[in-house]
N, C-alpha and C positions, 0 to 999 in steps of 0.2 A: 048286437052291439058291435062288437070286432069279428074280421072275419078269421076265418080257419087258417087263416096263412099268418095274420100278424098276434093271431093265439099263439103257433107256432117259434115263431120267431121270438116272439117275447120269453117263454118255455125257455129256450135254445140258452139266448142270451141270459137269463137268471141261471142256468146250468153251468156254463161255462164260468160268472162270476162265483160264483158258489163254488167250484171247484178250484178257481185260484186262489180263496180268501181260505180254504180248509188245508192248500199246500202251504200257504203261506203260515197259519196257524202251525202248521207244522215244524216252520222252519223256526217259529220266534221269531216271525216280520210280523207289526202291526200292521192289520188292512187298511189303509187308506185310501181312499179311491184315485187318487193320482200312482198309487206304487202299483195298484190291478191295472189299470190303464195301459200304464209299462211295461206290466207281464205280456197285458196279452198283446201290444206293440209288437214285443220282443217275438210270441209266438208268432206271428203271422210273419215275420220277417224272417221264419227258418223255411228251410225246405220242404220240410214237412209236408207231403200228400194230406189235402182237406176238402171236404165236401161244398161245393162251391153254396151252399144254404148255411154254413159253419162259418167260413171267411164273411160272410154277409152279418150274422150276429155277431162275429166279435168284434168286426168295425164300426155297427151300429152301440153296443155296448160302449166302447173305447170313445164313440161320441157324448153316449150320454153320462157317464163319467166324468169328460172333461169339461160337460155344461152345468 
């Protein structure tokens, strides 16, 4: 069906949404998908050292969030 890389990549991208909608749950922010979108906007806009396969899913998530 899918290959090993867009398995991957799909993996990546549910992990990193998963992980901002559980901080979020944390905070008392409902998840809406325009507010993760923003998160993870915001991440990539730090300095933060990322794994160039990591900046690749959150961009690609941050797209399909916004579609």
């Amino acid at each position: 069906m899918y290959s090993k890389d867009a398995d991957a990549m799909y993996d990546e991208m549910c992990r990193l949404i998963g992980d901002v909608v559980l901080t979020m749950h944390d905070f008392g922010i409902e998840p809406k998908h325009i507010v993760i979108a923003d998160m993870l906007r915001t991440a990539l806009a730090s300095d933060a050292e990322r794994p160039e396969f990591m900046v690749k899913a959150m961009k690609l998530a941050i797209k399909t969030l916004e579609t």
